[in-house]
N, C-alpha and C positions, 0 to 999 in steps of 0.2 A: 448537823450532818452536811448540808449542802453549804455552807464556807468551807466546812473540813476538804473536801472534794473537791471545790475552786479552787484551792491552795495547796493542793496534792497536783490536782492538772494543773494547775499555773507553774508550780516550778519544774513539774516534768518536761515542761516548754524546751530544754536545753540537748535533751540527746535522742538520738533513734539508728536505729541497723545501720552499718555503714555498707553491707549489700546494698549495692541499685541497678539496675536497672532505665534507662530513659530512651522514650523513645518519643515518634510525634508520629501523626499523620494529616495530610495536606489537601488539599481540594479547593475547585475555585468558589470563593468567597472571601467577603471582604472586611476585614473588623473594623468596628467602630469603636476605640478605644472611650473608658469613663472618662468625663470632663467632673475634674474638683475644683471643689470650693477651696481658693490660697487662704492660707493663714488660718485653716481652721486645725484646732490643737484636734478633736475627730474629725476624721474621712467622712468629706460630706459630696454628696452628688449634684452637680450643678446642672444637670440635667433633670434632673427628679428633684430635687430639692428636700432632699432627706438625709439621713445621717446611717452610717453600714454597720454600724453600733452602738450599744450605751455609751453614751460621754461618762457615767461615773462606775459601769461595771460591765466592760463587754463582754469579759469570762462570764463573768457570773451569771450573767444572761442566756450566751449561746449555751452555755450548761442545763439551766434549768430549764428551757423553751424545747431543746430539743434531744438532748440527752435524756435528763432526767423523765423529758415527755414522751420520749420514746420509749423508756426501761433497757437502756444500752446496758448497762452496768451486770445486771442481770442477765440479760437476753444474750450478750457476749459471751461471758461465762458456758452457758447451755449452749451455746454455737458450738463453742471450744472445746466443752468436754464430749459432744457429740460428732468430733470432723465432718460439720457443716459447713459453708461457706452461708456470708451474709453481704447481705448488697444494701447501701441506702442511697436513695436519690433526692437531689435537692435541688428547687429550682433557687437560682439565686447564688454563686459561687464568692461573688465581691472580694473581701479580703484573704477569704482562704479560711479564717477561726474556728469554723466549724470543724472543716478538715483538722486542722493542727488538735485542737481538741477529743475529735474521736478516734483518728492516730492513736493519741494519748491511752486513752482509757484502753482500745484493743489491747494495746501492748503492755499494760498493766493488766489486764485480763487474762493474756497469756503467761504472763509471768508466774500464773497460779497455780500454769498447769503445764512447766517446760516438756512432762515427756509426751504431751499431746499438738504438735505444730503442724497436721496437716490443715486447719482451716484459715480460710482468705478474707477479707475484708475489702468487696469492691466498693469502692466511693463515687458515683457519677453525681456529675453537678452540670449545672446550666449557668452561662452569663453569655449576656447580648451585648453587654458594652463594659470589656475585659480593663479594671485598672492596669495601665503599662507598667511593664517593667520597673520601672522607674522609680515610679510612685510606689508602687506595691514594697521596693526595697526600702524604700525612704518611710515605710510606714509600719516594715518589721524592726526596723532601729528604735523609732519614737515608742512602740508599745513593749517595746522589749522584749520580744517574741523571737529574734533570730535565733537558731538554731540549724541544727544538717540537715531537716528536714524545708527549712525556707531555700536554704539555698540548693536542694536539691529539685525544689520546685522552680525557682527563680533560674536556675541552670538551664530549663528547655521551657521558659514559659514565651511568650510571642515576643519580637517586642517592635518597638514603631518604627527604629531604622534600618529594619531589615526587610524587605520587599519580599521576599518568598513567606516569612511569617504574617504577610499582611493577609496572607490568601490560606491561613492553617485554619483547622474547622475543628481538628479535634487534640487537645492537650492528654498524655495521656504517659504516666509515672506511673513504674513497678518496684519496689525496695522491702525485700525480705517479704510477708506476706499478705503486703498492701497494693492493691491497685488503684491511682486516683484516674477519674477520665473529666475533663472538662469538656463539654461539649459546648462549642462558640457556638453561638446565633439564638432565633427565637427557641423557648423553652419547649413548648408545645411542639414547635418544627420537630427540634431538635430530636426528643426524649418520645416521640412517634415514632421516627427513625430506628432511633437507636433499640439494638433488642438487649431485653433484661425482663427480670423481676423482681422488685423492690421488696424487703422486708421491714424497710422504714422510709418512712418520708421526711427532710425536713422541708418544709415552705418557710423560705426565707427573702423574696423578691421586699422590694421596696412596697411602703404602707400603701393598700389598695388603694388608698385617696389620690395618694404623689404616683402611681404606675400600674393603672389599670389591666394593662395588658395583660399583665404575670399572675390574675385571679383570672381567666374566664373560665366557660364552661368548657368548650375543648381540652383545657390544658387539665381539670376534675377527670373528662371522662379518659382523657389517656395513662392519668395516675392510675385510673380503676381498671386499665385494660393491663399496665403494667403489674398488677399488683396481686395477691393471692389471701385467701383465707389469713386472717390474721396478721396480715400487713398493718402496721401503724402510721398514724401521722402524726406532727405535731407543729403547730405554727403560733407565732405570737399576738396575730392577733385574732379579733373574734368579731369581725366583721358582719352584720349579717348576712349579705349576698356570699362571701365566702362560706361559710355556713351550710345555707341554702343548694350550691352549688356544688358542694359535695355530697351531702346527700342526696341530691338528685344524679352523682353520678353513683350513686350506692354505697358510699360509708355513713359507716355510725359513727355522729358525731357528739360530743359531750361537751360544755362548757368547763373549762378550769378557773384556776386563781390564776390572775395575771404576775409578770414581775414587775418589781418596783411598786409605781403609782399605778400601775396598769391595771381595771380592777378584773379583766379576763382576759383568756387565751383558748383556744379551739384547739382538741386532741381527740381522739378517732381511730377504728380501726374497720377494715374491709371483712366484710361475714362472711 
């Protein structure tokens, strides 16, 4: 079932709404754009010294970690037949995957139930140190992922030679009934700020070991301030200060099967 489903989203990779919507908003601040590793066939961070997905399956990864750990598949569906709106927030934005991934499945979701199209799909994410432009193109070529939805992101995303985008704080795309918001700077700053309530979490920053920052407890307890009765989470790894740190910010947390060699992963939901 879960290849079937990689390889259902993997070639949906190619089309989405041609409605959009783009818009931005600005404030002073300054990015720090990702420093990569040259010549590595995966996006590795040379800052962190980690890698922003599987070398041998990153679909298949951000699928099963945070899709399938959330019950998107499902949970969308009853969004859909009920003109709910759903929100999921993720610390971590890097190459976009996730995004383009649960894109995906929404709009096969809805495709179940064309006469029902009043529900939305807000996406907010976090990243501190935004892959440029550039790069970020040069690495929807290599994985083969371009499509109207990269280049409708790549359309207003920041980029280095332009001076006014050096000081942009918030990314933020509307197309058909999607909204993506990147929120630049630190995670916790950030997703404090910003008002919402999450119905799903992905945690996807760099391995607690390469970037500690992106597991503390502040960044737990404002998941929990964000979040409501049945809010999910799901991340890859299983840390145990991560662990630890959310249930002291109040979810219940569970042990999974990790992917690949991984032999765990941490998933959860707020009581």
């Amino acid at each position: 079932m879960k290849s079937t489903l990689t390889a259902i989203i993997y070639a949906l990779l190619t089309s989405v709404p041609d409605t959009t919507n783009i818009h931005t908003m600005s404030t002073i601040t300054t990015i720090n754009y990702a420093q990569l590793e040259p010549h590595c066939t995966t996006p590795t961070s040379a800052q962190f010294g980690d890698i922003y997905f599987s070398p041998t399956d990153g679909i298949g990864e951000s699928i099963y970690h945070f899709i399938e750990g959330n019950n998107l598949a499902l949970r969308f569906s009853k969004y859909i037949q009920e003109n709910k709106h759903f929100t999921i927030a993720e610390t971590g934005f890097g190459t976009g995957l996730n995004f383009l991934l649960t894109v995906k499945l929404w709009q096969q979701c809805q495709q179940e139930y064309k006469q029902l199209q009043q529900s939305k799909l807000h996406f907010i994410s976090t990243e501190k140190y935004p892959i440029s432009k550039q790069q970020l193109a040069e690495i929807y070529k290599a994985q083969k992922w371009e499509s109207e939805i990269t280049e409708q992101l790549l359309s207003t995303y920041p980029d280095t030679k332009d001076t006014e985008c050096k000081e942009q704080k918030i990314i933020s795309i509307e197309f058909d009934s999607i909204t993506l918001t990147v929120l630049l700077g630190d995670a916790q700053e950030q997703l404090q700020q910003y008002q919402f309530v999450a119905d799903a979490w992905f945690l996807d920053g760099f391995a607690p070991r390469k970037n500690p920052d992106m597991w503390t407890q502040p960044l737990f307890n404002t998941m929990a301030e964000k979040s409501k009765t049945g809010t999910t989470f799901a991340t890859f790894t299983a840390a145990s200060a991560v662990r630890k740190g959310l249930i002291e910010a109040g979810f219940t947390v569970e042990k999974g099967k990790g992917f690949g060699r991984k032999r765990e992963r941490l998933l959860g939901f707020y009581p």
